[in-house]
C-alpha positions in Angstrom: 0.0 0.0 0.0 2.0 2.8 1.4 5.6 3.4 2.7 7.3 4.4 5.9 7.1 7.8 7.3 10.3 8.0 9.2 10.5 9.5 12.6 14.0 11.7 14.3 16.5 8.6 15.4 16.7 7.3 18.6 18.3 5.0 21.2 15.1 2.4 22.1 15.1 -1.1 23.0 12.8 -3.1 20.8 10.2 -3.9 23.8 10.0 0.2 24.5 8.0 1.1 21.8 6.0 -1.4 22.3 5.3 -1.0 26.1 4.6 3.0 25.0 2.3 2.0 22.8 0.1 -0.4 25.1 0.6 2.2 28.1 -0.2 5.3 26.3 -3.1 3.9 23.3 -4.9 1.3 25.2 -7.4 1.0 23.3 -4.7 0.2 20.1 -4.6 -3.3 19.5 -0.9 -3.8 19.0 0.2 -7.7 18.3 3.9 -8.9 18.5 3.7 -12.5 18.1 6.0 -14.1 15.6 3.4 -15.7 13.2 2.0 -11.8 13.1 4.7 -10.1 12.7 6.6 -13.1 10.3 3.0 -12.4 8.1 3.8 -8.6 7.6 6.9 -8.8 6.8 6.4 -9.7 3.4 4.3 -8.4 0.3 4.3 -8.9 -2.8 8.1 -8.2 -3.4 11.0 -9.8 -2.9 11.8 -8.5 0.5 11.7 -9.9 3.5 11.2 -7.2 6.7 10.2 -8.3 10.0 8.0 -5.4 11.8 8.6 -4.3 15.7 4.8 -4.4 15.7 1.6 -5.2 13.7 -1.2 -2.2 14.9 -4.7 -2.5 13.8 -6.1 1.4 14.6 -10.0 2.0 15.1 -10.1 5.4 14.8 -8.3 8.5 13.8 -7.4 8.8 17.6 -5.5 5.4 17.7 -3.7 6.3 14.3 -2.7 10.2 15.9 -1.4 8.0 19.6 0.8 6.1 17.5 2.3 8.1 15.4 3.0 10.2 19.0 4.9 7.1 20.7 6.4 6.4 18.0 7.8 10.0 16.9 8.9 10.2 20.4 10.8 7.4 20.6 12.6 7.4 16.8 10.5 4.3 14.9 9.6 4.3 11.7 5.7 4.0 10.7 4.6 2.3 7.8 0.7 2.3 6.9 -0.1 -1.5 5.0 -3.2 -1.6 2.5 -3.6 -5.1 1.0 0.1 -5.6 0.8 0.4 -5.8 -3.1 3.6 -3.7 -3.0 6.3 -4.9 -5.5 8.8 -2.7 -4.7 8.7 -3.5 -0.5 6.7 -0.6 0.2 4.4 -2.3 2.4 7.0 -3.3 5.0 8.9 -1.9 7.4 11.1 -2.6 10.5 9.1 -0.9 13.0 5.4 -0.2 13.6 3.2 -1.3 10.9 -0.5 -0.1 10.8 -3.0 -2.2 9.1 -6.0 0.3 8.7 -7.9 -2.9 6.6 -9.7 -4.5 10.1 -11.5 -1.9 11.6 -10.7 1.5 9.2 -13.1 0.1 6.2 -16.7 2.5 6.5 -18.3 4.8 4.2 -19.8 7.8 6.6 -21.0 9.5 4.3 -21.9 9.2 0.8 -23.1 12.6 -1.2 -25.0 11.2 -4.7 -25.9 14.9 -5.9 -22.6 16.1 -5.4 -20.8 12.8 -6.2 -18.3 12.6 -3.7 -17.8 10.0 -0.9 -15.8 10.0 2.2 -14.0 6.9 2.7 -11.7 5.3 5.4 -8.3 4.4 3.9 -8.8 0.6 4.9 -11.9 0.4 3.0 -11.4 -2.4 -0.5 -11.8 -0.5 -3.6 -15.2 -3.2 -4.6 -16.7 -2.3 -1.0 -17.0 1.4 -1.8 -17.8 0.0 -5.8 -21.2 -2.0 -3.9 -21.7 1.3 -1.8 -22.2 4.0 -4.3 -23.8 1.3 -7.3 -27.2 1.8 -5.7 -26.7 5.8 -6.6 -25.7 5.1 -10.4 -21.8 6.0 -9.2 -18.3 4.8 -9.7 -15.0 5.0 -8.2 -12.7 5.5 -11.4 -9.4 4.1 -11.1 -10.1 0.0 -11.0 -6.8 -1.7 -10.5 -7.2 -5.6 -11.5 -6.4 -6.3 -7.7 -9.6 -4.4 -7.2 -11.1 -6.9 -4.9 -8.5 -6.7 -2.3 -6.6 -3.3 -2.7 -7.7 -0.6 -0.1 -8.6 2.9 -0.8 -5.6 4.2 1.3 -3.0 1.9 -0.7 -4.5 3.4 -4.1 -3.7 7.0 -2.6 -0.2 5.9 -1.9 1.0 4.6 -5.4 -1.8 6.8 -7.2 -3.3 3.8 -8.6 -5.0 3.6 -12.0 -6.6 0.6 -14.0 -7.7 -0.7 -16.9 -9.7 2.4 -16.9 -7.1 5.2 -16.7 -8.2 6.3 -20.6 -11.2 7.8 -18.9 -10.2 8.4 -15.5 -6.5 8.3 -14.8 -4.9 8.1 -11.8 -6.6 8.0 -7.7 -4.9 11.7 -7.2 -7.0 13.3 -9.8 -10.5 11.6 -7.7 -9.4 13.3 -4.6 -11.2 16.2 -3.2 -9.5 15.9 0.6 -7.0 13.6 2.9 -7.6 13.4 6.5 -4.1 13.2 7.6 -2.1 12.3 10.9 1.3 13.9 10.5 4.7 12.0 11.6 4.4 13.6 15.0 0.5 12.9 15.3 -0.2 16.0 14.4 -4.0 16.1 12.7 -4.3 18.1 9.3 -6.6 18.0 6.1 -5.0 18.5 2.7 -7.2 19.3 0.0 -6.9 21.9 -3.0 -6.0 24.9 -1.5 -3.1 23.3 0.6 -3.2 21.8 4.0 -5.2 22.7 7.3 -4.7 22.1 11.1 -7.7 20.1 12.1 -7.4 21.7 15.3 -5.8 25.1 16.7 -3.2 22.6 18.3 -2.2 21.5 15.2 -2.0 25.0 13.5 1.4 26.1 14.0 2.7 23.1 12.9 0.4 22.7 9.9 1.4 26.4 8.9 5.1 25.8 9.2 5.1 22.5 7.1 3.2 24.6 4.4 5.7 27.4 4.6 8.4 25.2 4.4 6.9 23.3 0.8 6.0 26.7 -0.4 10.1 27.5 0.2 11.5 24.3 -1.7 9.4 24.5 -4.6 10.1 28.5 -4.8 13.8 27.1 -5.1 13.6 24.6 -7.6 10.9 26.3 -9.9 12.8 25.9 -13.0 13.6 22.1 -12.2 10.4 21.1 -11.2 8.5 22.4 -14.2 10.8 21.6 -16.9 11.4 17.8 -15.3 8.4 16.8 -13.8 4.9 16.0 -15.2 5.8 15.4 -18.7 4.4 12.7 -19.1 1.2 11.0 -18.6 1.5 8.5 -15.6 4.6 10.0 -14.0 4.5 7.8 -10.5 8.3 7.7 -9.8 9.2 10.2 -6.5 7.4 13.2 -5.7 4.6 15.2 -8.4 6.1 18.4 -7.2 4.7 19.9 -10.2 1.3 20.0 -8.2 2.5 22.3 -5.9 3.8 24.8 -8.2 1.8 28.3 -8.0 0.3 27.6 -11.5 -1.2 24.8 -10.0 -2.5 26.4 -7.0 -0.7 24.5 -4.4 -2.2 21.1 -4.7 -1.3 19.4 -1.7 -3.9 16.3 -2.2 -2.9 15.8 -5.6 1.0 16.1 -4.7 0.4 13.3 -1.9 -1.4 10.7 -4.1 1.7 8.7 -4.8 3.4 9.6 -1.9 3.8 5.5 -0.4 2.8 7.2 2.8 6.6 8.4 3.2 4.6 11.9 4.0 1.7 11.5 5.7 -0.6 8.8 7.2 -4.2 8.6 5.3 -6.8 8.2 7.8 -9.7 8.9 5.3 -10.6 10.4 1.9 -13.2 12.4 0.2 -13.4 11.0 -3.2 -15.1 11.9 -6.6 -17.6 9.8 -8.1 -18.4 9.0 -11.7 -21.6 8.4 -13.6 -21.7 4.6 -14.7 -23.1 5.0 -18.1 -25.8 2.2 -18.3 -24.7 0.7 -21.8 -21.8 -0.7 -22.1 -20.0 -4.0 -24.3 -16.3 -5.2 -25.1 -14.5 -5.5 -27.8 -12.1 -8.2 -28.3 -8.9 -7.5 -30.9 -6.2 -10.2 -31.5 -2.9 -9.5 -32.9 0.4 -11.0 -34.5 2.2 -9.6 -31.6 2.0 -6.7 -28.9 3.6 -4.1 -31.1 0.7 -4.0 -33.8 -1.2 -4.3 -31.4 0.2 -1.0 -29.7 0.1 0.9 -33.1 -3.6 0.2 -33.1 -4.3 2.1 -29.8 -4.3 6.0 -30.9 -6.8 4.9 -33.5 -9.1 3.4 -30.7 -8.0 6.3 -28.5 -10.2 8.4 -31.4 -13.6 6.0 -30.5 -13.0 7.5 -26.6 -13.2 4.1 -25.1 -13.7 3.7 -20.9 -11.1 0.9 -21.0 -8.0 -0.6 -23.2 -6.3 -3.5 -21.7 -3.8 -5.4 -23.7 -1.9 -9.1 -22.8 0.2 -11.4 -24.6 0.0 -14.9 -25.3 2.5 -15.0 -22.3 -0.2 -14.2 -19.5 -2.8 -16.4 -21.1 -0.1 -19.2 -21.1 0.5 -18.3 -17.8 -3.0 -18.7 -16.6 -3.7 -21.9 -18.7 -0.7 -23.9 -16.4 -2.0 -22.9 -13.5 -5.5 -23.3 -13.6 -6.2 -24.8 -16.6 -6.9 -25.0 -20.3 -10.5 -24.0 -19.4 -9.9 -20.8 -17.6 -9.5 -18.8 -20.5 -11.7 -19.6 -23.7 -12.9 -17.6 -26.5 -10.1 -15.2 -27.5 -10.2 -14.0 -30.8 -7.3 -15.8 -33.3 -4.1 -14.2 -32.4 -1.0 -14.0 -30.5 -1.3 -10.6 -28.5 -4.8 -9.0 -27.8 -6.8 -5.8 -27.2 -9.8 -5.5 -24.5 -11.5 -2.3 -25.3 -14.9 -1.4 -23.7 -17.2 1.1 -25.5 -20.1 2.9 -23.4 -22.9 5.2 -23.7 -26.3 5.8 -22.7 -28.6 3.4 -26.2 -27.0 0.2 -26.2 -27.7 0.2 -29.9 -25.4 3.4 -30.6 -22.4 1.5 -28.4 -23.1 -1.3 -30.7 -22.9 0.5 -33.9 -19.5 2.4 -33.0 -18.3 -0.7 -32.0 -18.5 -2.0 -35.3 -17.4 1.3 -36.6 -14.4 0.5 -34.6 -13.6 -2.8 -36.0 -14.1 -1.6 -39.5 -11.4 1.1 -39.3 -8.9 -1.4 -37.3 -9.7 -3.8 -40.4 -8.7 -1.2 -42.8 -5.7 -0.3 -41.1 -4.5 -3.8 -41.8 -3.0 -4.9 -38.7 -5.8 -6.9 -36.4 -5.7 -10.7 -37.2 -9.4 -10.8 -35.9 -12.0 -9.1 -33.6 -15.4 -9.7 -32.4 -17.9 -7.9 -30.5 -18.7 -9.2 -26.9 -22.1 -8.2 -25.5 -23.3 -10.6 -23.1 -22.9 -9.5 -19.8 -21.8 -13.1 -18.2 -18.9 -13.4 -21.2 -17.6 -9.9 -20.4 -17.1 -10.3 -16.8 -17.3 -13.8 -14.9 -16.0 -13.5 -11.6 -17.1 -17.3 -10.9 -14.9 -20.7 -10.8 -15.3 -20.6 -14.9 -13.2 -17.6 -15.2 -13.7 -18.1 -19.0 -15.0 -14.7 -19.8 -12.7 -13.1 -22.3 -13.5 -10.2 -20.1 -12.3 -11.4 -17.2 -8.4 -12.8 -17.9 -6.4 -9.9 -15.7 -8.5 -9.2 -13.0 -9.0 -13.4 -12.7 -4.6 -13.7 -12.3 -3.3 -10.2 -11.1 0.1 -10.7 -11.0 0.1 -13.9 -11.9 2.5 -14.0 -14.8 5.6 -13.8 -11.6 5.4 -17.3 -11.9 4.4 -19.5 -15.0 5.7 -21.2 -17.4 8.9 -20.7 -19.4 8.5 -17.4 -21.6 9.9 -17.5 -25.4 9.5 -13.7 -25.1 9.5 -11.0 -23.0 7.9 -7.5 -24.0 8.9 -4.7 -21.6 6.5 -2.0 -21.0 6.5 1.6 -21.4 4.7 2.8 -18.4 3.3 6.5 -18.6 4.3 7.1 -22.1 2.3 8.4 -24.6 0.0 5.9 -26.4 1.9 7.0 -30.0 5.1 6.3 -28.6 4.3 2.6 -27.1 5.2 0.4 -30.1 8.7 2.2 -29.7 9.5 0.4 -26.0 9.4 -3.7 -27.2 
């Protein structure tokens, strides 16, 4: 989910922190056992890092004691989503909060103003199932959708198949409820960041003149280096906080791995869910025709392009069988697009528009239109729906069978400029 935000150094027996803790946040369940803390110590990286502790807060209190005891006494807090981290930013060596348990409500949800506030331990389907009954939708849908949290999506600024209409988390956000390293309370939102409370406002006003002072420095450098391109996710989207930009703070912390702030909750925009909707399945020769195919779907505005190799359906096929992924479309690469729109018969027609222009372009091997709603999206033990191949495996091409080929990626770049990463 998130990373570590790092407290001053100090001198502290491993039992201290923990005794702090227990004395000082009672009500904090705080569990040091060895099969606890040997569970967190891993996600879905390589690394291997034992926590002090495993915390499970209840409340925005709990989250602001901890980060206290442990600011006082010099150990590092890291906040852990659904631990999907590849790069070992869901562990840490000393406290780890896991907001998932108890952090996980909707308070509030405002359908005419579509927004919702959500608690950062909350999984992305439960607040999905929450605003469905208004005609709403969260945006970003990564395929680990049914177990990554809210607050973890903040952190890496998590997209989805769906990032063609609604990019990344940070641009969904309309507020962070915050608990600073030192447990001071703040929100972030738009216009910068707020003490929650007149304790906090010093501190809150400090921090804020301090950002202003960095980016002031390093004007030229952060507008001429940072947010060129599309899905720029590496470090710190400075650019936000630029005075063109009006001092974004909640857009500059999406992304952020926690390193800055601990999320308590969120206000979030919702979207419309358009009530038509139907895939369109293109196979391919190989991923690069494939990728010079996508600004001419771009043109058709599609909700969702997801493209996979014969690698990941090979993948699949070992480990759960030649049955969990039928009717593809002849190829050796392929194209998920999803068209929507209010008349199912117009999303039909441009759908076909669609595949007549890919067909005079010359490069799709075949394509076909997939309407039924059970062949789109199967989230059942067939997991044969076309529809349904990445969410069904995510991540599962780390282990599979041996690869004749491997296609890097060309994360954020421009959809012309794809074919030129194989």
């Amino acid at each position: 989910m998130t990373g570590t935000t790092r407290s001053p150094a100090a001198s502290v027996t491993a039992e201290a922190p923990v005794w702090a803790l227990r004395r000082e946040v009672p009500s904090l369940r705080v569990d040091t056992s060895g099969g606890r803390r040997a569970q967190y110590a891993y996600d879905a990286s390589n690394y291997r890092v034992p926590p002090l502790a495993v915390a499970f807060p209840a409340d925005a209190d709990e989250v602001v004691g901890a980060h206290k005891v442990c600011h006082r006494l010099g150990v590092p807090v890291t906040s852990r989503g659904a631990g999907t981290s590849m790069a070992g930013n869901a562990v840490g060596a000393g406290l780890v909060l896991d907001p998932f348990r108890h952090l996980r409500r909707v308070p509030d949800i405002d359908a005419n103003g579509r927004t919702a506030r959500v608690e950062a331990g909350i999984v992305l389907d439960d607040v999905q199932a929450a605003a469905a009954p208004y005609g709403l939708v969260f945006g970003p849908d990564p395929s680990s959708h049914s177990c990554c949290t809210i607050g973890g999506m903040i952190g890496n600024d998590a997209c989805g198949n769906h990032s063609v209409r609604y990019g990344r988390t940070g641009e969904h956000l309309v507020a962070l409820d915050l608990v600073l390293a030192d447990g001071t309370r703040a929100i972030a939102d738009r216009d910068g960041l707020h003490a929650v409370d007149e304790a906090g406002r010093e501190r809150a006003e400090a921090l804020v003149t301090r950002v202003r002072g960095i980016v002031d420095s390093n004007l030229a450098a952060i507008r001429l280096g940072l947010g060129r391109i599309p899905r720029q996710v590496s470090g710190y989207q400075l650019q936000h906080l630029l005075p063109d930009n009006g001092f974004d703070v909640v857009r500059a912390l999406a992304g952020t791995e926690g390193t800055c702030a601990t999320v308590v909750s969120a206000t979030v925009r919702l979207m419309p869910k358009p009530p038509a909707a139907l895939l369109v399945a293109l196979g391919y020769d190989d991923v690069v025709d494939a990728a010079e195919d996508v600004p001419l779907i771009l043109k058709f505005s599609p909700a969702a392009v997801e493209g996979l190799d014969e690698a990941i359906v090979a993948t699949m096929r070992h480990r759960r069988g030649v049955a969990s992924v039928t009717g593809l479309p002849e190829g050796r690469a392929w194209l998920y697009v999803d068209l929507d729109g209010q008349d199912p018969q117009q999303v039909a027609a441009e759908a076909e528009h669609l595949l007549d222009e890919l067909k005079a372009a010359g490069r799709m091997v075949s394509g076909r239109l997939i309407i039924d709603r059970f062949e789109r999206a199967s989230p059942g033990p067939r997991r044969a729906a076309v529809g349904d191949v990445r969410p069904a495996d995510a991540g599962a091409g780390a282990v599979g069978p041996p690869r004749r080929h491997t296609s890097g990626a060309a994360p954020g770049r421009p959809p012309a400029q794809i074919p030129l990463y194989p």
